[in-house]
N, CA and C atoms as a LAMMPS dump frame, in Angstrom:
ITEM: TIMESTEP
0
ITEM: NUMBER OF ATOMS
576
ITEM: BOX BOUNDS ff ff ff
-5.0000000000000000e+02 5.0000000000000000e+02
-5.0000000000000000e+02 5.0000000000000000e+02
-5.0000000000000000e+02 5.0000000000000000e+02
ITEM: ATOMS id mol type element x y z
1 1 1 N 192.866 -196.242 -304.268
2 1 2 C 191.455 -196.041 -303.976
3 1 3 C 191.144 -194.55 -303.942
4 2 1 N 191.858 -194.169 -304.376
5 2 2 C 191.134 -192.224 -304.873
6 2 3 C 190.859 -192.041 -306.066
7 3 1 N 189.526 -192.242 -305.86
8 3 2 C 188.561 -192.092 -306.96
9 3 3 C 187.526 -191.065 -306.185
10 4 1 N 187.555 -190.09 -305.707
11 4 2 C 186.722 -189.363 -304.71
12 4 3 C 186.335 -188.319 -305.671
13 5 1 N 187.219 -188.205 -306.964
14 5 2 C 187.35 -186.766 -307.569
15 5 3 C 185.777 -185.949 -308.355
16 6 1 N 185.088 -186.847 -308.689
17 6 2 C 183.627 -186.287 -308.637
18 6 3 C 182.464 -186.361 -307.947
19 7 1 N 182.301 -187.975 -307.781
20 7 2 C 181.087 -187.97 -306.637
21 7 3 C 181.843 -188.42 -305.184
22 8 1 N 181.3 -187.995 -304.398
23 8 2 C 182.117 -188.593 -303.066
24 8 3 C 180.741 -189.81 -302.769
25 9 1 N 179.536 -189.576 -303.02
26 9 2 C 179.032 -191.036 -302.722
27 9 3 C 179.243 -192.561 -303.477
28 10 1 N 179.777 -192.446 -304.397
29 10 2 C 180.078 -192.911 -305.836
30 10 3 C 181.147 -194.046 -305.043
31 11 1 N 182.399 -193.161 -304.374
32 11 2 C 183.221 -193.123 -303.651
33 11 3 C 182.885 -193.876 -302.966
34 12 1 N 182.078 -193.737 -301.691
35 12 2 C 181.944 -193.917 -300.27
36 12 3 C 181.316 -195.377 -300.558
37 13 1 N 179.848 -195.583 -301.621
38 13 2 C 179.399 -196.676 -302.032
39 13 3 C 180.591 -197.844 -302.174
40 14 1 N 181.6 -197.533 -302.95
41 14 2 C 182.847 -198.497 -303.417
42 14 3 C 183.624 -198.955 -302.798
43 15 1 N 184.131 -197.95 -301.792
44 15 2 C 184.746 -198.164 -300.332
45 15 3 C 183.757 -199.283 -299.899
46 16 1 N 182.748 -198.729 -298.998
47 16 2 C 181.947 -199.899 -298.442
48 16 3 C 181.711 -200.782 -299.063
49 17 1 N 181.316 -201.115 -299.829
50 17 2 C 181.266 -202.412 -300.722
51 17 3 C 182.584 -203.337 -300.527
52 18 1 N 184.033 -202.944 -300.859
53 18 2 C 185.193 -203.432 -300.963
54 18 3 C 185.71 -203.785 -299.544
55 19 1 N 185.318 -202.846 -298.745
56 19 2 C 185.797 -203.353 -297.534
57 19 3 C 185.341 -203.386 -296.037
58 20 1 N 184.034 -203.026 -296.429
59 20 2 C 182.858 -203.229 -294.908
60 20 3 C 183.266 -204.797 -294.21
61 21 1 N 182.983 -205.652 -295.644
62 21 2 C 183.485 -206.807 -294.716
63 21 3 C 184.631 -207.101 -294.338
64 22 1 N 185.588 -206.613 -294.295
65 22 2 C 187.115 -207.196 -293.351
66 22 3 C 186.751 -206.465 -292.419
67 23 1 N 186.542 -205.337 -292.441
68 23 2 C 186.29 -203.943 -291.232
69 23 3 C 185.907 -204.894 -289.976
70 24 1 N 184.268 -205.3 -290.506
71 24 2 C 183.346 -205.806 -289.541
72 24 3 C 183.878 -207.004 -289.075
73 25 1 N 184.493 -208.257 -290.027
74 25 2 C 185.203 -208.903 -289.277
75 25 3 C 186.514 -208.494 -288.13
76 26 1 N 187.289 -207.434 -288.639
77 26 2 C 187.807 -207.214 -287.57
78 26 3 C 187.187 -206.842 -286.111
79 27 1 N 186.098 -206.042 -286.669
80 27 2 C 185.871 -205.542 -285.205
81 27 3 C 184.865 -206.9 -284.439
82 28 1 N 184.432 -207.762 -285.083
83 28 2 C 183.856 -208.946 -284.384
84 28 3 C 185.215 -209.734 -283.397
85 29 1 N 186.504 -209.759 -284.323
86 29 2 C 187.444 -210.298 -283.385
87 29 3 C 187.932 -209.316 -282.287
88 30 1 N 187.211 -207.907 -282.249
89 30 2 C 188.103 -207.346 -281.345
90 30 3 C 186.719 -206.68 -279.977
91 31 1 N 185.319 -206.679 -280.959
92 31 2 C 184.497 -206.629 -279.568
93 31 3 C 183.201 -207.174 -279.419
94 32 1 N 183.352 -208.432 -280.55
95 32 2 C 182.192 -209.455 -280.433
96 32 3 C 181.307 -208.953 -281.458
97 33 1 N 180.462 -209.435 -282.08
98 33 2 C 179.006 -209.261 -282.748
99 33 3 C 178.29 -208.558 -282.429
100 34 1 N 177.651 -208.055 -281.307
101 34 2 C 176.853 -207.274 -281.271
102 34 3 C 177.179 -205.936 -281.008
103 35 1 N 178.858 -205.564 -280.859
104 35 2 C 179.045 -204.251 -281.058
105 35 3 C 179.812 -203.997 -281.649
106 36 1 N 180.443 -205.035 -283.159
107 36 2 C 180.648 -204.985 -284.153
108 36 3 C 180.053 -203.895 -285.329
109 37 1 N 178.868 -203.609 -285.333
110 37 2 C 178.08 -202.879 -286
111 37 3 C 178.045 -201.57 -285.663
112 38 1 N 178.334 -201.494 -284.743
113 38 2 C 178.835 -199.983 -284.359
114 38 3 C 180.071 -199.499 -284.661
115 39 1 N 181.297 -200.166 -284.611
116 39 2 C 181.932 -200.034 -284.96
117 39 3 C 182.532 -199.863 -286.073
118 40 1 N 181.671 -200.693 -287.539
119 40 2 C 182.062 -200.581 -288.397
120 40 3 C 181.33 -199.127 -288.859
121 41 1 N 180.062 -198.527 -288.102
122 41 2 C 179.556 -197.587 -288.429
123 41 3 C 180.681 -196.274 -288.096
124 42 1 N 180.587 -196.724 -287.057
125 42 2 C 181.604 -195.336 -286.501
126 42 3 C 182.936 -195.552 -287.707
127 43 1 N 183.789 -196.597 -288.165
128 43 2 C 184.809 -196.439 -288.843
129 43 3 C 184.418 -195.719 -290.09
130 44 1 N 183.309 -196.202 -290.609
131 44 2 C 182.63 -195.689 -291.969
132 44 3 C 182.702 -194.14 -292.117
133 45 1 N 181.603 -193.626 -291.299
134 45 2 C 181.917 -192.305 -290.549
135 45 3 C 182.844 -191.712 -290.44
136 46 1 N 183.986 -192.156 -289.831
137 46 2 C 185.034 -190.735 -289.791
138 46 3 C 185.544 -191.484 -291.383
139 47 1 N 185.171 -192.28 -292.459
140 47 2 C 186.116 -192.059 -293.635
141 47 3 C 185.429 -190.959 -294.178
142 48 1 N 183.84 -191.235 -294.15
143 48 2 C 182.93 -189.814 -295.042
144 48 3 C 183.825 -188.662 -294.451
145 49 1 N 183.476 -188.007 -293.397
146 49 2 C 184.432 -187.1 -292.225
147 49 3 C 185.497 -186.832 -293.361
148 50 1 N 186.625 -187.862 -293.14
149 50 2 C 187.749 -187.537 -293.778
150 50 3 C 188.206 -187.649 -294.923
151 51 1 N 187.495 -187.925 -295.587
152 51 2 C 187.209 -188.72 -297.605
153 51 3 C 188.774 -187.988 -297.668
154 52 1 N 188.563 -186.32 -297.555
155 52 2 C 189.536 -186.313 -298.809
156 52 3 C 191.275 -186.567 -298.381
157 53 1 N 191.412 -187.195 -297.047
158 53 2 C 192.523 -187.297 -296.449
159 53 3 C 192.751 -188.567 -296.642
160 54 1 N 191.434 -189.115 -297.135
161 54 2 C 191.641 -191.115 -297.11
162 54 3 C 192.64 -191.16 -297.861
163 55 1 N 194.101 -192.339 -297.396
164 55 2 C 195.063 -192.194 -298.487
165 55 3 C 194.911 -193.73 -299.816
166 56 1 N 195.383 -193.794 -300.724
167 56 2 C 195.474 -194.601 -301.523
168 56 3 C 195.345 -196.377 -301.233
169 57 1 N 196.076 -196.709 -300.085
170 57 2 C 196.285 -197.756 -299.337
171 57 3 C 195.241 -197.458 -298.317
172 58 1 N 193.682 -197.387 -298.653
173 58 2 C 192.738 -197.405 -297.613
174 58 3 C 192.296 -198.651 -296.962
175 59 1 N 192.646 -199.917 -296.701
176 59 2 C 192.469 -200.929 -295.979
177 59 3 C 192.923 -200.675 -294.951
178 60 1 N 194.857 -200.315 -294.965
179 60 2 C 195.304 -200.132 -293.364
180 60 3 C 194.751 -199.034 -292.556
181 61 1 N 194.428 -197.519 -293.711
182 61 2 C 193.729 -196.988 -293.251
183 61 3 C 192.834 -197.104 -292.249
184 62 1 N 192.102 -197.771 -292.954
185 62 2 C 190.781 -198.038 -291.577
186 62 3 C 190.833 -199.152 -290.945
187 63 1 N 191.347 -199.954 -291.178
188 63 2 C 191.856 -200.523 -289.62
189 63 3 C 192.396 -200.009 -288.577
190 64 1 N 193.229 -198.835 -288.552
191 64 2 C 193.766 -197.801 -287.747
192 64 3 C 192.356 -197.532 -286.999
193 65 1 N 191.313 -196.814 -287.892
194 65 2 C 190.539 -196.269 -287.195
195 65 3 C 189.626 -196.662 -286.938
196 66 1 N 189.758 -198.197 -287.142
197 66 2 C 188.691 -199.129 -286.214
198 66 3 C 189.302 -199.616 -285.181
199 67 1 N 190.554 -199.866 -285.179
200 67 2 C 191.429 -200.032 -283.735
201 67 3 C 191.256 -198.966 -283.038
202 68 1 N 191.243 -197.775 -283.573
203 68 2 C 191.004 -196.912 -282.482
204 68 3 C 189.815 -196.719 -281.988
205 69 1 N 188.641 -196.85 -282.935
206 69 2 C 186.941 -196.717 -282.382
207 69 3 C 187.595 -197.793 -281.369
208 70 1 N 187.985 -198.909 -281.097
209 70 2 C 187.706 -199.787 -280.26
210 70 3 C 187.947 -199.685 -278.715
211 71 1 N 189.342 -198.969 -279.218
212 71 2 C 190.598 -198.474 -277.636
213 71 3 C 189.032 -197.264 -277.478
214 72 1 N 188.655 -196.277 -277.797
215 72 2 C 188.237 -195.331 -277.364
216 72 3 C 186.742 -196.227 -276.738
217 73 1 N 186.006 -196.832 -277.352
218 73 2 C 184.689 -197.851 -276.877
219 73 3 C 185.42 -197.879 -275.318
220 74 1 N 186.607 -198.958 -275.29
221 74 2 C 186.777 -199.726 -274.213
222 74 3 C 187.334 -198.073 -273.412
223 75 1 N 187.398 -197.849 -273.771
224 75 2 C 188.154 -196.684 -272.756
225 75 3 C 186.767 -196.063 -271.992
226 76 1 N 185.701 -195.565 -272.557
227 76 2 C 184.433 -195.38 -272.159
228 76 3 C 183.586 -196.064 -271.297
229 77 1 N 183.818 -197.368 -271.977
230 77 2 C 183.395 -198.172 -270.774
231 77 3 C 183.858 -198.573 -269.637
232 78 1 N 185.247 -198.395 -269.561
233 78 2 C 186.294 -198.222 -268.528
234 78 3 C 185.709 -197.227 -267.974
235 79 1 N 185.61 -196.012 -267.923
236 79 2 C 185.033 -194.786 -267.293
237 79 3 C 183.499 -195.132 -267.179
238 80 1 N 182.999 -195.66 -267.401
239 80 2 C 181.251 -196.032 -266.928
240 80 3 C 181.568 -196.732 -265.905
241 81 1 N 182.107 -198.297 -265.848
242 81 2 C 182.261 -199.31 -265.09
243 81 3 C 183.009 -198.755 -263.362
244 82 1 N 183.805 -197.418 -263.606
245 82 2 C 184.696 -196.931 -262.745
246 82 3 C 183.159 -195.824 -262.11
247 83 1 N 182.494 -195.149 -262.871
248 83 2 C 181.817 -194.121 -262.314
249 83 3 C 180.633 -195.366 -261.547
250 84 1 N 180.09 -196.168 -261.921
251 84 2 C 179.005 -197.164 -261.386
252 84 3 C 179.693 -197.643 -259.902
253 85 1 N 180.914 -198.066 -259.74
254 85 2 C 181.577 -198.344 -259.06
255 85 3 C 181.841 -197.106 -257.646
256 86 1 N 182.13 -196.112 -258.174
257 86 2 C 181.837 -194.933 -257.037
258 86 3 C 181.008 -194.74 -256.971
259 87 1 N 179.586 -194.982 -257.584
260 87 2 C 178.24 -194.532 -256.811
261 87 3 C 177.766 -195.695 -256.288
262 88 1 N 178.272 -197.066 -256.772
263 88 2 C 177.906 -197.573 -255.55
264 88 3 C 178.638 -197.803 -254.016
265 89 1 N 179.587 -197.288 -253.83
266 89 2 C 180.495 -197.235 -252.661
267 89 3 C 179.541 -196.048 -251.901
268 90 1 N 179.217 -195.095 -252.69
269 90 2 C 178.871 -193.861 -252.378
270 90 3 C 177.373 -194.362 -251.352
271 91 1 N 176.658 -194.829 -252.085
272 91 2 C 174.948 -195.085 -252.397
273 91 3 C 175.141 -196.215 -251.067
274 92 1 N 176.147 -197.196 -251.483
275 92 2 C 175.861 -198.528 -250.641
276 92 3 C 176.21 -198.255 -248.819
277 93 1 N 175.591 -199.238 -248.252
278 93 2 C 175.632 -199.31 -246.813
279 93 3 C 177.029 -199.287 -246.113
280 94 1 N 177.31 -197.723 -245.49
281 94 2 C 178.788 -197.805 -244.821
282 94 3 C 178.766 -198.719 -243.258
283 95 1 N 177.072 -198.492 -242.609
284 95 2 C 177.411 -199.486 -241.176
285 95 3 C 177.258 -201.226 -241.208
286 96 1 N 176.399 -200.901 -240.19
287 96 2 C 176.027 -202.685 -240.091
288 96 3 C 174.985 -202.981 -240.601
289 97 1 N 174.496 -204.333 -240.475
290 97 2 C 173.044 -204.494 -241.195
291 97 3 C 172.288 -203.635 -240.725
292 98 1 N 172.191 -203.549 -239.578
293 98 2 C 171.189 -203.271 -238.799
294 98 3 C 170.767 -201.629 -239.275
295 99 1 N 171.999 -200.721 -239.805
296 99 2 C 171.452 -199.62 -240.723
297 99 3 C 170.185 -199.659 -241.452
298 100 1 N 169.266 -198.959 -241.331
299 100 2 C 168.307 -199.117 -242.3
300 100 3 C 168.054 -197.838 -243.565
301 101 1 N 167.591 -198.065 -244.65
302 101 2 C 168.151 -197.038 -245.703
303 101 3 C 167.635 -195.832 -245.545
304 102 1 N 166.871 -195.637 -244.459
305 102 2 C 166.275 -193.958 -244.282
306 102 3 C 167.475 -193.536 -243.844
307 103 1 N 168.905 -193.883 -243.127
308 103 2 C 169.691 -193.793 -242.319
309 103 3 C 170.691 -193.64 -243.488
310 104 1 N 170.787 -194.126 -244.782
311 104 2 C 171.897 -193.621 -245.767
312 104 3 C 171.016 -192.598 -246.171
313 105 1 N 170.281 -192.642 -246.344
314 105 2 C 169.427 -191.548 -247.66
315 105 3 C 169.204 -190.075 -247.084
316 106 1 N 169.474 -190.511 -245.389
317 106 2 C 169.8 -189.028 -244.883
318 106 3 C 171.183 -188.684 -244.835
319 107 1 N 172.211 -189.325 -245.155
320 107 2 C 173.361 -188.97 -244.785
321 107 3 C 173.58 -188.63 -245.605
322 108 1 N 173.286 -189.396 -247.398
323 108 2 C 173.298 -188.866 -248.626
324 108 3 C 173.293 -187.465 -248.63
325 109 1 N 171.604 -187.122 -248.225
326 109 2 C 171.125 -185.97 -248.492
327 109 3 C 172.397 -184.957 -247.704
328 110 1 N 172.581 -185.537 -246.651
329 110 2 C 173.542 -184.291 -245.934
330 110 3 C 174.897 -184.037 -246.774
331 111 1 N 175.69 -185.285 -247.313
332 111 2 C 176.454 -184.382 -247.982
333 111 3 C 176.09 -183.935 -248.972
334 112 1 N 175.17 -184.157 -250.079
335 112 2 C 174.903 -183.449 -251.374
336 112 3 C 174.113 -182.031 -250.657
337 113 1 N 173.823 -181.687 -249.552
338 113 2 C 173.519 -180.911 -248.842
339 113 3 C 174.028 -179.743 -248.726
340 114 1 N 175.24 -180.22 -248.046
341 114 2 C 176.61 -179.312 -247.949
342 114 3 C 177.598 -179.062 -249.244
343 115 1 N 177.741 -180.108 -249.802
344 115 2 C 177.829 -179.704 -251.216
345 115 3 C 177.813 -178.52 -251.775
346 116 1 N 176.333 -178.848 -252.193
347 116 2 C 175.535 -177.814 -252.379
348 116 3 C 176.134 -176.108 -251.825
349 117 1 N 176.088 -175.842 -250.475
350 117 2 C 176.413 -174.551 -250.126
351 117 3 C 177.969 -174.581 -250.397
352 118 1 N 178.812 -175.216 -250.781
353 118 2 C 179.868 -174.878 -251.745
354 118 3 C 179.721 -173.817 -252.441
355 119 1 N 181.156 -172.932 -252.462
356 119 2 C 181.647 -172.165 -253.215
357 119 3 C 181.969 -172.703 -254.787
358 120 1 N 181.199 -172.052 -255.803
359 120 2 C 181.553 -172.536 -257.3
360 120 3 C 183.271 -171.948 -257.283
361 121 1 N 183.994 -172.148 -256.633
362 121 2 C 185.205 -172.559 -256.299
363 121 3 C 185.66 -174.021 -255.302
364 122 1 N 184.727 -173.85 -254.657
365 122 2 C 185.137 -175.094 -253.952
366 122 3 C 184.746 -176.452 -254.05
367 123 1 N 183.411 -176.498 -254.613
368 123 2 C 182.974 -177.453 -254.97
369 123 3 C 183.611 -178.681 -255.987
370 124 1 N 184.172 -177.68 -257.451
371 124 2 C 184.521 -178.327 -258.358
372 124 3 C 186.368 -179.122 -257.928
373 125 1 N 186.91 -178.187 -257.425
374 125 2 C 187.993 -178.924 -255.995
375 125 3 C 187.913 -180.322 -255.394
376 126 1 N 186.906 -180.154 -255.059
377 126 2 C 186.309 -181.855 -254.491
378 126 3 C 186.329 -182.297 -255.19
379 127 1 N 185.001 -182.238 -256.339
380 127 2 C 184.616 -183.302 -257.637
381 127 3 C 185.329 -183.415 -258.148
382 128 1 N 186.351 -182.532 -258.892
383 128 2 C 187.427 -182.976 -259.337
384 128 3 C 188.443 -184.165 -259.021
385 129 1 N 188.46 -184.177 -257.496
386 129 2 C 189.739 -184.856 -256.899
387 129 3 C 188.789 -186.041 -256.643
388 130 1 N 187.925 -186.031 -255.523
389 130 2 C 186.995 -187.256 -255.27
390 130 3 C 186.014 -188.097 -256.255
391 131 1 N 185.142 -187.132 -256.939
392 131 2 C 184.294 -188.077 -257.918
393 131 3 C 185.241 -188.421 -258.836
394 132 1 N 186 -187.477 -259.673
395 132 2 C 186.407 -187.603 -261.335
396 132 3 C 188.127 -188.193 -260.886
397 133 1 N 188.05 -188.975 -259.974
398 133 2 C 189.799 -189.58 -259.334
399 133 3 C 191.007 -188.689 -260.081
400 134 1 N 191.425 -187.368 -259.971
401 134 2 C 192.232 -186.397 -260.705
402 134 3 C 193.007 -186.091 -259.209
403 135 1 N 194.457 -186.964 -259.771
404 135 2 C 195.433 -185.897 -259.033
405 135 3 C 195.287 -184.196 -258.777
406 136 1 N 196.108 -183.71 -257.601
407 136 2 C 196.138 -182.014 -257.95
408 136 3 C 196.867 -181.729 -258.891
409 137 1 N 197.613 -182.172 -259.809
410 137 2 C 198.626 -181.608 -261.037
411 137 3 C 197.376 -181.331 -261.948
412 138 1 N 196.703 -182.948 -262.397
413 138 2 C 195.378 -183.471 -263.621
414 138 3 C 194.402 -182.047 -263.133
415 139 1 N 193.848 -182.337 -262.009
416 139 2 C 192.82 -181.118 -261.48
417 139 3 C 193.174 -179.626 -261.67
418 140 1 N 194.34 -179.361 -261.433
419 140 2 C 195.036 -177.836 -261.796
420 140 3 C 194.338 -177.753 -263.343
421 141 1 N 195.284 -178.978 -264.096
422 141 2 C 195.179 -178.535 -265.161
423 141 3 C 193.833 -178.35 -265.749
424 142 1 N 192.616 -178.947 -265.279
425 142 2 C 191.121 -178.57 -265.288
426 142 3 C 190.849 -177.218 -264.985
427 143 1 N 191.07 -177.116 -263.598
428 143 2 C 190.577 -175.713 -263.078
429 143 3 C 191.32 -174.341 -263.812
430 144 1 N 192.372 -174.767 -264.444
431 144 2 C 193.304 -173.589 -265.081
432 144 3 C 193.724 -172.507 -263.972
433 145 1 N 194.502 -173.524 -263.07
434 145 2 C 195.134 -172.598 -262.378
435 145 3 C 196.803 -173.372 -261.883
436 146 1 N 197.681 -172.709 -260.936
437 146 2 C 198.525 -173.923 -261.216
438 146 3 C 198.99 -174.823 -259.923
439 147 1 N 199.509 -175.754 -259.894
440 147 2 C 199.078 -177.456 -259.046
441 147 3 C 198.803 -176.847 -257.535
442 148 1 N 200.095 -175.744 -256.903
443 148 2 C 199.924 -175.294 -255.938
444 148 3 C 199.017 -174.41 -255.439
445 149 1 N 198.169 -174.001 -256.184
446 149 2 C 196.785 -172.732 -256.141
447 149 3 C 195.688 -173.977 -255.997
448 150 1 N 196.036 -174.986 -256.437
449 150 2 C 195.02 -176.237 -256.636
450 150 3 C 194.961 -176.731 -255.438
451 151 1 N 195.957 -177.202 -254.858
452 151 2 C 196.416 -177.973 -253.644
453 151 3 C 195.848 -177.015 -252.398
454 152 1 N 195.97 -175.393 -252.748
455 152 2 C 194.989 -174.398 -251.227
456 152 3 C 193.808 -174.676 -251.608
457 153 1 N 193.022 -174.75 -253.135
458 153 2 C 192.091 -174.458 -252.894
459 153 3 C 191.125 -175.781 -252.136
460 154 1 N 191.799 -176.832 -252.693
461 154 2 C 191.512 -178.081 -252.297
462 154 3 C 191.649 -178.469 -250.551
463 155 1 N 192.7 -178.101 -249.905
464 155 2 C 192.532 -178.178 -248.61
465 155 3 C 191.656 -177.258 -248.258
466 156 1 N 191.692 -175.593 -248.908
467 156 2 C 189.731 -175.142 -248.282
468 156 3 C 188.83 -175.474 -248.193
469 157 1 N 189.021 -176.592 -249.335
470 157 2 C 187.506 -177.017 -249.806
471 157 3 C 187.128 -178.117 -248.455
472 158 1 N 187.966 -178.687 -248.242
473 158 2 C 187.767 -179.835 -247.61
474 158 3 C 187.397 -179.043 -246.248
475 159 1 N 188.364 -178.316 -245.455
476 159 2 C 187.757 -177.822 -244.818
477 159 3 C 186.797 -177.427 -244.101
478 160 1 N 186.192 -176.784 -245.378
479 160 2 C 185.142 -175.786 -245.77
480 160 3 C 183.289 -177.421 -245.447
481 161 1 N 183.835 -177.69 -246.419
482 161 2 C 182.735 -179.063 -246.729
483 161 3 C 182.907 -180.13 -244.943
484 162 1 N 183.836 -180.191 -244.118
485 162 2 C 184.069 -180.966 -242.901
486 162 3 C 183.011 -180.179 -242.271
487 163 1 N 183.125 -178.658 -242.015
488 163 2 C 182.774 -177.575 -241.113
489 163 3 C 181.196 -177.955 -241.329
490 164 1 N 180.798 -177.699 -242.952
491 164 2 C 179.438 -178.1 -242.756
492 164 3 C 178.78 -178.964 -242.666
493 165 1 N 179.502 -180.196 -242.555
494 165 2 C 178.978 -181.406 -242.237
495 165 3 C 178.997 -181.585 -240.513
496 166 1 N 179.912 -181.04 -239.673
497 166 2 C 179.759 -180.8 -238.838
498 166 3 C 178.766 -180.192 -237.822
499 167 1 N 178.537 -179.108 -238.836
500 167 2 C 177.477 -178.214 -238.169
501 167 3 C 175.946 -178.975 -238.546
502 168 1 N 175.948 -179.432 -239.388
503 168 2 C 174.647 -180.158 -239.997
504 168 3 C 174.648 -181.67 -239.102
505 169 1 N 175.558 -182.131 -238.287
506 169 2 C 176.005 -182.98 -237.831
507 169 3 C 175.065 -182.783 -236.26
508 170 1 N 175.742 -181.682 -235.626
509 170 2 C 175.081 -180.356 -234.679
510 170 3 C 173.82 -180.347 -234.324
511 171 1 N 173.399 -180.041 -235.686
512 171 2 C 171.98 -179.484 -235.896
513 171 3 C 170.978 -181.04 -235.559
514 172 1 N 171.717 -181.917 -235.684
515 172 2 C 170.573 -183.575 -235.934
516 172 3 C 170.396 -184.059 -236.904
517 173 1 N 170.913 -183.5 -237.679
518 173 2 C 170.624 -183.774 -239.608
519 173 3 C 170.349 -185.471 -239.487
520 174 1 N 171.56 -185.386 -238.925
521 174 2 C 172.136 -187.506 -239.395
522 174 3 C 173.295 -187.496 -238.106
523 175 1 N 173.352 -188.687 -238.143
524 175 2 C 174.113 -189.293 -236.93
525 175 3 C 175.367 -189.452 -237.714
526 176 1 N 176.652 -189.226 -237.595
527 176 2 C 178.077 -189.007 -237.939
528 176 3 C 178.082 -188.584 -239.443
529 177 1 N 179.237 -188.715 -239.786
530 177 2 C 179.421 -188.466 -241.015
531 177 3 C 178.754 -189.074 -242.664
532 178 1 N 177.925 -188.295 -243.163
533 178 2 C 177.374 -189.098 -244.643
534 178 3 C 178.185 -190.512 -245.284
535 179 1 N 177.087 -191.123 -245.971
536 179 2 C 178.713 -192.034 -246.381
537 179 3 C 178.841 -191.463 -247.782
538 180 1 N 180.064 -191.345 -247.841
539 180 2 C 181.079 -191.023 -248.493
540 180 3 C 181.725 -189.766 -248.64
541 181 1 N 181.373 -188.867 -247.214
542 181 2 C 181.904 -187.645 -246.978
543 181 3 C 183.526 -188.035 -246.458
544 182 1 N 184.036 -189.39 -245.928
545 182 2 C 185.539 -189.473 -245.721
546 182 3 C 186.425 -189.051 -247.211
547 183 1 N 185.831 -189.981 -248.152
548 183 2 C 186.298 -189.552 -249.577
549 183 3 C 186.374 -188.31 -249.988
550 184 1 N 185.446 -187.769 -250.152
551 184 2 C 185.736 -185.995 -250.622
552 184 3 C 186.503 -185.424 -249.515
553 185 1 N 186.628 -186.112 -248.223
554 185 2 C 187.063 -185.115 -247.562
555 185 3 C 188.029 -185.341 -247.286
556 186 1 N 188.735 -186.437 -247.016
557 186 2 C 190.258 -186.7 -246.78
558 186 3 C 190.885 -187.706 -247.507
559 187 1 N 189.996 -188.615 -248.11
560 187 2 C 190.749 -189.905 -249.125
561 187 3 C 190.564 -189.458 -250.31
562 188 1 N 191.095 -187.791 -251.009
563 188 2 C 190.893 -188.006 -252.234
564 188 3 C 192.538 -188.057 -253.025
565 189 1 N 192.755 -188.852 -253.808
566 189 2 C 194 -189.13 -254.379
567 189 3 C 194.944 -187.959 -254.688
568 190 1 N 196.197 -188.445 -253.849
569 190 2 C 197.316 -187.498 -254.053
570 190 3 C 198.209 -187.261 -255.289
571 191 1 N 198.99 -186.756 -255.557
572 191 2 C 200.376 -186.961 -256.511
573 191 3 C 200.017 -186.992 -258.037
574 192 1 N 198.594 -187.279 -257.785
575 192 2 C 198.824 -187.958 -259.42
576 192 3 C 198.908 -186.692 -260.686
C-alpha cells in the first residue's frame, strides 16, 4: 500500500476506501457505535500525520493505532470519572443532614481561601499530591526538583495551609475544618 509517491490525497482516498470499514468495525467491538466514529477519525488522522511512515502491510498498521486511540479514550475517561469523583467528595456533605449547604459553601470558600494565600511554591505541593493523586517521587518529578526537596516542601505546605485554616477558623470564617481540607492536609498519598 505505498502508493503515496505523488498525490498523498490520491493515497489517503484509497486507504479509506479499503479499509475505513474493518477500522470502524473494530472500534464498534471495542467502544460501541457511537464512539466508533471518533475513533476511526482519530485513526485516519494520525495515518494523514504519518503517511510517509505508513508501512506496506497498512491494515495491522492501523489497528495498532486504533487500539491505541482506544487505551488512550479509556484512559481519559478514567481520569474524568476519577477527577468527578474528587469533586464530589470535595463539594459533597462531610456532616449530618442536618448541615445545611450555606455551611459547605463556607467551608469550601475557606479552603480555596487559604489556598489561595499559598506560596506559588506551596500550593502546587498540595495539588499535586491531593487533587492530581501523585506520590512524592511522581510530584518531584513534576515540580523538577528531587523526591526529598518534594517531601519538605510538601510537609510546609501542609503546614503552612493547617495554620491558615486555623486562623480563618479563629477569625469565625466556618465552624471546624472545610470539607476536604483533611485531604490536602494530611490524607494525601504516600510512596507512590
Amino acid at each position: 500500500m505505498r502508493w503515496l509517491s505523488t498525490d498523498p490525497e490520491a493515497w489517503f482516498d484509497a486507504l479509506w476506501r479499503e479499509h475505513a470499514p474493518r477500522i470502524q468495525a473494530y472500534a464498534v467491538r471495542h467502544v460501541g457505535v457511537h464512539d466508533a466514529e471518533d475513533v476511526l477519525a482519530e485513526t485516519f488522522t494520525v495515518a494523514w500525520r504519518r503517511r510517509d511512515e505508513v508501512p506496506a502491510l497498512v491494515l495491522p498498521w492501523l489497528l495498532v493505532v486504533a487500539r491505541n486511540t482506544v487505551a488512550n479514550r479509556r484512559r481519559t475517561e478514567l481520569r474524568h470519572d476519577e477527577r468527578v469523583a474528587a469533586l464530589a467528595a470535595v463539594a459533597g456533605p462531610a456532616g449530618g443532614a442536618d448541615d445545611g449547604v450555606e455551611h459547605h459553601v463556607a467551608e469550601r470558600a475557606q479552603l480555596l481561601g487559604a489556598l489561595a494565600l499559598l506560596s506559588e511554591a506551596d500550593r502546587p505541593a498540595l495539588l499535586l499530591t491531593a487533587w492530581d493523586g501523585l506520590g512524592p517521587a511522581a510530584a518531584a518529578l513534576v515540580a523538577g526538583c528531587s523526591t526529598t526537596a518534594f517531601k519538605v516542601r510538601l510537609h510546609r505546605a501542609r503546614a503552612r495551609l493547617q495554620r491558615l485554616l486555623d486562623e480563618a477558623d479563629g477569625d469565625g470564617v466556618g465552624a471546624g475544618a472545610p470539607v476536604g481540607a483533611e485531604d490536602a492536609v494530611q490524607r494525601t498519598p504516600r510512596g507512590r
